[in-house]
C-alpha positions as CSV (number, residue, x, y, z in Angstrom):
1,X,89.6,81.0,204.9
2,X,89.8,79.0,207.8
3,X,87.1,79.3,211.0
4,X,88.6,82.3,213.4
5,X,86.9,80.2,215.9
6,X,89.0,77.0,215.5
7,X,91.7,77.4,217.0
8,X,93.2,73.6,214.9
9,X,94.7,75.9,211.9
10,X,97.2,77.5,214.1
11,X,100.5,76.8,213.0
12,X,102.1,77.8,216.9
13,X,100.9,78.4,220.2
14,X,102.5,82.1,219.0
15,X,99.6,82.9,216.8
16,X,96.8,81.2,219.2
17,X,98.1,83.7,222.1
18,X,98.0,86.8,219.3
19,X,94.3,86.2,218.7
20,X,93.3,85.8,222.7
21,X,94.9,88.6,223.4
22,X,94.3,90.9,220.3
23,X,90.7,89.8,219.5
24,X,90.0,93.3,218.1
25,X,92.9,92.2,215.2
26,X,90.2,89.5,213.7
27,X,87.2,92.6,213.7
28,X,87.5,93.5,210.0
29,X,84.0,95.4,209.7
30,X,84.5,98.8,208.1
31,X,83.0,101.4,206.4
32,X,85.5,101.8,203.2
33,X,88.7,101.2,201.8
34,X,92.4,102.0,202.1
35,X,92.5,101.5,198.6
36,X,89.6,104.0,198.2
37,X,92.2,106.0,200.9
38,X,95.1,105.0,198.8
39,X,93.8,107.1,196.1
40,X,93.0,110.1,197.4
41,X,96.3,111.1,199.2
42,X,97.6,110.3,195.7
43,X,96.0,112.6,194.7
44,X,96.7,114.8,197.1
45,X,100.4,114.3,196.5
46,X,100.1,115.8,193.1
47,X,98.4,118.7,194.1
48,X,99.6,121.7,193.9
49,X,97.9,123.8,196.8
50,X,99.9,125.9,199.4
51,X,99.3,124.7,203.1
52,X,98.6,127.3,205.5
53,X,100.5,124.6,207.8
54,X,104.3,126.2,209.0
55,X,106.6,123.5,208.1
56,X,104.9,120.3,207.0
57,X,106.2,118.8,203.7
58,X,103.5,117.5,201.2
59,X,105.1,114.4,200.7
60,X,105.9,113.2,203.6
61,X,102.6,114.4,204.8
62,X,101.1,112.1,201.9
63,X,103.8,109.2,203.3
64,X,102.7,109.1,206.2
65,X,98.8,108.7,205.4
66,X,99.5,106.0,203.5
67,X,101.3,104.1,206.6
68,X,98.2,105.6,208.8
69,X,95.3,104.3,206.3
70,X,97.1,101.0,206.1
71,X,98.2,100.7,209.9
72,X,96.2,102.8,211.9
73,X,97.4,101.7,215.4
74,X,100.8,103.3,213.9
75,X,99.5,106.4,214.9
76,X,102.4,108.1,217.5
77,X,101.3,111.1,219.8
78,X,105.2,110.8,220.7
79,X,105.2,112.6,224.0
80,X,102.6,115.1,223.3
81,X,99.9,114.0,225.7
82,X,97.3,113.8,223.5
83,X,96.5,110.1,223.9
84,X,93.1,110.6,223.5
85,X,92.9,112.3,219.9
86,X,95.4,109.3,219.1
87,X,92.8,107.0,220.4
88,X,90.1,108.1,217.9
89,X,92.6,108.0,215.1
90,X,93.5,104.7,216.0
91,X,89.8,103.5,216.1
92,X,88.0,106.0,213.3
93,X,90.9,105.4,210.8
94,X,90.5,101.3,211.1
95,X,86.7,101.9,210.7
96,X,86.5,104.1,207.3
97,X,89.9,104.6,206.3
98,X,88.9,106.3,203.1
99,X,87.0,109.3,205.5
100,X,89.8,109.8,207.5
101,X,92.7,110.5,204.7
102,X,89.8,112.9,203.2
103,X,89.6,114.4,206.8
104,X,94.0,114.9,206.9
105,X,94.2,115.7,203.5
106,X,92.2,118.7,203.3
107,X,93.1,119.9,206.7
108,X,96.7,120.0,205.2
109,X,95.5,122.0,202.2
110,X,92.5,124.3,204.0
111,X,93.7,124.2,207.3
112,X,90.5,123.0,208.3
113,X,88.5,119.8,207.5
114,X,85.3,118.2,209.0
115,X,85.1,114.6,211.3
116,X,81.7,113.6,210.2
117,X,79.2,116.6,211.7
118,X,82.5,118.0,213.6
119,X,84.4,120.6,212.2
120,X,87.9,120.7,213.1
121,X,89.3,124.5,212.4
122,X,92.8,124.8,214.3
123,X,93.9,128.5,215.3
124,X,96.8,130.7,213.5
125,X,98.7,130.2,216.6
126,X,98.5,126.5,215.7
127,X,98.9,126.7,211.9
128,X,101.8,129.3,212.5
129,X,103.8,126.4,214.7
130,X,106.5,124.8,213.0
131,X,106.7,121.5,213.9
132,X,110.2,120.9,212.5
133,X,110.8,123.7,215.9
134,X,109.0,121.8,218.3
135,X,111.0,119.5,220.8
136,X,109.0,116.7,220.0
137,X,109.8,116.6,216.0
138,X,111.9,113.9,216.3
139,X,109.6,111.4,218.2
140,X,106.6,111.8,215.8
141,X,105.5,112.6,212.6
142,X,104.3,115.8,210.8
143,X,101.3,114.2,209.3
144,X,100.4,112.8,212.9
145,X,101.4,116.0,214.9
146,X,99.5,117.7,212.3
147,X,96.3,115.5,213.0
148,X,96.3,115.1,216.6
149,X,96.9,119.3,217.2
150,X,94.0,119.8,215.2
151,X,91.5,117.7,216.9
152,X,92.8,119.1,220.3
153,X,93.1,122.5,219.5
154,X,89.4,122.8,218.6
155,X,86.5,123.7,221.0
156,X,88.7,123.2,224.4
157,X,86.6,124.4,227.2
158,X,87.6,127.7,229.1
159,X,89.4,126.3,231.7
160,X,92.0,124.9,229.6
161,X,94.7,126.4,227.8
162,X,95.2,126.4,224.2
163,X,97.2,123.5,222.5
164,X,99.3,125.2,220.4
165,X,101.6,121.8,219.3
166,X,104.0,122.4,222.0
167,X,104.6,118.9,224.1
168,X,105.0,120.6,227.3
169,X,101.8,121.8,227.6
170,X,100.5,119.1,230.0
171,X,97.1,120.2,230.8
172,X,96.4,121.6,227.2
173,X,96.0,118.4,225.7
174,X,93.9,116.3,228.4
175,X,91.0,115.0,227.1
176,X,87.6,114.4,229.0
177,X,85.8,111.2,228.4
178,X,82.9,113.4,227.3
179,X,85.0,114.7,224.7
180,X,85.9,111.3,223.3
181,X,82.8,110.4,223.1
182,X,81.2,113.4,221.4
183,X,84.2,112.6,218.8
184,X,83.3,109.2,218.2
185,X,79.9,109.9,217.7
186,X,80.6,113.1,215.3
187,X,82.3,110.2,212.3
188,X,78.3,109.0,212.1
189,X,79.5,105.0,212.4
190,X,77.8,104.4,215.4
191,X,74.6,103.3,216.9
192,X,75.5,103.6,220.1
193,X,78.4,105.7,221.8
194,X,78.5,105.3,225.6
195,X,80.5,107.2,228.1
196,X,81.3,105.3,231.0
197,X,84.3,106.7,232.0
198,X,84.9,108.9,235.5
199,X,87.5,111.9,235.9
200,X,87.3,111.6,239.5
201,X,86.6,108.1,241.0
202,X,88.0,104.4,240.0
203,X,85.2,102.4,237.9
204,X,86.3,99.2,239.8
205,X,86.7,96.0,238.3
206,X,83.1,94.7,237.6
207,X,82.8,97.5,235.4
208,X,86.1,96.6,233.7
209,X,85.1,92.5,233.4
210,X,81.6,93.4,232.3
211,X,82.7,94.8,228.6
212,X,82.6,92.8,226.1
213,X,84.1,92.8,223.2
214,X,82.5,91.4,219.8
215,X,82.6,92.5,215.9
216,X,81.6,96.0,215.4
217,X,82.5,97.2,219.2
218,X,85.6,99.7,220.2
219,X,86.4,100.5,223.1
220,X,88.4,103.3,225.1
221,X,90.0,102.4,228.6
222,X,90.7,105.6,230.7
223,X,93.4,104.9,233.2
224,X,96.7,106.4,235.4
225,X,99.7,105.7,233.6
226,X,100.7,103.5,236.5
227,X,98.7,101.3,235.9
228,X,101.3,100.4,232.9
229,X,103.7,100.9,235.3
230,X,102.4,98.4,238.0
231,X,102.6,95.8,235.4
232,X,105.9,96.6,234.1
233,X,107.0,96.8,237.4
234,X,108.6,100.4,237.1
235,X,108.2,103.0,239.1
236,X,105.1,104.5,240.0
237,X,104.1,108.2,239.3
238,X,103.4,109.6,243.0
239,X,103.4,113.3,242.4
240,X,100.3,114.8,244.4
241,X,97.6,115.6,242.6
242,X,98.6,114.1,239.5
243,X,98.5,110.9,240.8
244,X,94.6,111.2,241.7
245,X,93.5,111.4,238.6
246,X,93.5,109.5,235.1
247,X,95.5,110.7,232.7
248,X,95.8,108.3,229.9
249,X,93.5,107.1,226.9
250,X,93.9,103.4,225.4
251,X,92.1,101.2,223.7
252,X,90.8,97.7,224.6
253,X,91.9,94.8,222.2
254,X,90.3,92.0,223.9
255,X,88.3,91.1,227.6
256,X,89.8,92.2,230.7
257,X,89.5,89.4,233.5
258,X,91.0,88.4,236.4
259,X,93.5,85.5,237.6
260,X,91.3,83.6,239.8
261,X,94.6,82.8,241.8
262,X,96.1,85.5,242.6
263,X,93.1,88.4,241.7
264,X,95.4,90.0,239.5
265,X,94.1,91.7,236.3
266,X,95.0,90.8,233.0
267,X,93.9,93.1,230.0
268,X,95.4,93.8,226.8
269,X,95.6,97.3,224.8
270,X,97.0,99.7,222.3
271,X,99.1,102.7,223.6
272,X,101.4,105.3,222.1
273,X,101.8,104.0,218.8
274,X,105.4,103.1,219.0
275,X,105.7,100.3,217.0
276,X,105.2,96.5,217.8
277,X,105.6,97.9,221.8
278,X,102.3,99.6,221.5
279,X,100.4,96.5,222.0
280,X,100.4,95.4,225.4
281,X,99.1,92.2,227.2
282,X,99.3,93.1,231.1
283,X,98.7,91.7,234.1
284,X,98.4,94.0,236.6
285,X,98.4,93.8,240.1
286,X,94.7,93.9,241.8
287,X,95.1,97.0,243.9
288,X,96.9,98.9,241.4
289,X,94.0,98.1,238.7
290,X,91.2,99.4,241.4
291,X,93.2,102.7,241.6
292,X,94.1,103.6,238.6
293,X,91.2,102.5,236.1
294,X,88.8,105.1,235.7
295,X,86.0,103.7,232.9
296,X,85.8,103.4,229.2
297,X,84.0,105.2,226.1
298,X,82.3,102.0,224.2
299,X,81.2,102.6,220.8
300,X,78.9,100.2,218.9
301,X,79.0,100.1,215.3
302,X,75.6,100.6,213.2
């Protein structure tokens, strides 16, 4: 196997710019298997158990898993706003594949399952839902609707409604950085789970440049969706209110630095799950970076 840090066995410059900006791609530390994975949703296609779930098919529940323990950045909140329990799929599931198709596969058979020392029980209101009804069924999966609902509908604090699977319920799926964090460390992979990230004021860019990124790290990046937007040069999301706060989780793939040009910021990530257009390598413009980065939840492997 050649050296990952010789960059000589590169066929193209193609793959040398994949690994600068995608360094998390070489980090293959984990905890277990997908084969280990593999074999349990097998066997959790054969079962016979009746799903308290409305309107999720066992195999293409057990499909799905097997494209989620093999691809975990796969995952697709579609346009349910709950980026952040896709963020912990994305990471956890990478990490210990084989605890996370335990985790969906008897959630889909007792409605509730545990995350490490977390227990995830969603409410009849949820498990009543019929995905197949909601108006987001055909920009996601049942397997990841299924998953991300659950997480989010458990333990929300008082102020915030209940998610109940229905994409327009905006404020019902935000996720605090707290929240991320407590979820990260819950899976037990971690010696070290900081949150560093800020619902109401910018983290500025030394905070951004000073995280590193190394075997056995993962890291969250809360931002405003314009910040995307900024670097995709499409229109900015001005609405007041809205626009003074974060409202997006994504996860860091490699260093964030800046051009020492022109000060802009270039970072890469992994957002939405849609395919090869959920990796992103962006550089955005300085002043839209200092507004609209708000922190990061770093977690540190054991």
């Amino acid at each position: 196997m050649p050296d990952p840090q010789d960059a000589s066995w590169f066929e193209d410059t193609e793959q040398l710019d994949a690994m600068l900006t995608d360094k998390r791609a070489t980090d293959t530390r984990t905890v277990s298997s997908i084969t280990d994975a593999e074999f349990v949703i097998e066997a959790f296609r054969d079962a016979r158990t009746e799903t308290p779930w409305t309107g999720l098919d066992r195999g293409d529940v057990a499909n799905r898993l097997v494209t989620l323990v093999n691809d975990p950045r796969s995952i697709q909140q579609g346009g349910l706003n709950l980026c952040g329990p896709a963020a912990l799929i994305c990471i956890w599931a990478a990490r210990d594949p084989l605890a996370f198709a335990s985790f969906a596969t008897e959630l889909y058979d007792a409605g509730a399952a545990d995350i490490g020392s977390m227990s995830i029980a969603p409410t009849d209101a949820l498990l009543a839902q019929d995905f197949n009804e909601t108006t987001d069924a055909a920009a996601t999966w049942g397997a990841d609707w299924m998953v991300l609902s659950a997480i989010r509908n458990t333990d929300s604090p008082f102020w915030q409604p209940e998610w109940v699977g229905d994409p327009a319920q905006e404020l019902a799926g935000l996720t605090r950085p707290e929240e991320l964090a407590d979820w990260l460390r819950a899976t037990g992979l971690y010696r070290s789970v900081r949150d560093e990230g800020n619902w109401v004021s910018p983290a500025g860019i030394p905070h951004a440049t000073d995280i590193s990124m190394f075997d056995g790290r993962d890291v969250a990046l809360l931002l405003h969706i314009n910040l995307i937007r900024a670097a995709r040069h499409t229109a900015l999301d001005d609405t007041f209110l809205i626009d003074q706060f974060p409202n997006h989780w994504v996860v860091g793939l490699n260093e964030i630095s800046v051009d020492a040009q022109t000060g802009d910021v270039r970072l890469s990530l992994w957002t939405w799950g849609r395919g090869a257009g959920s990796t992103l390598d962006l550089l955005v413009p300085r002043q839209e970076f200092v507004d609209n980065y708000y922190g990061a939840v770093i977690a540190d492997l054991a």
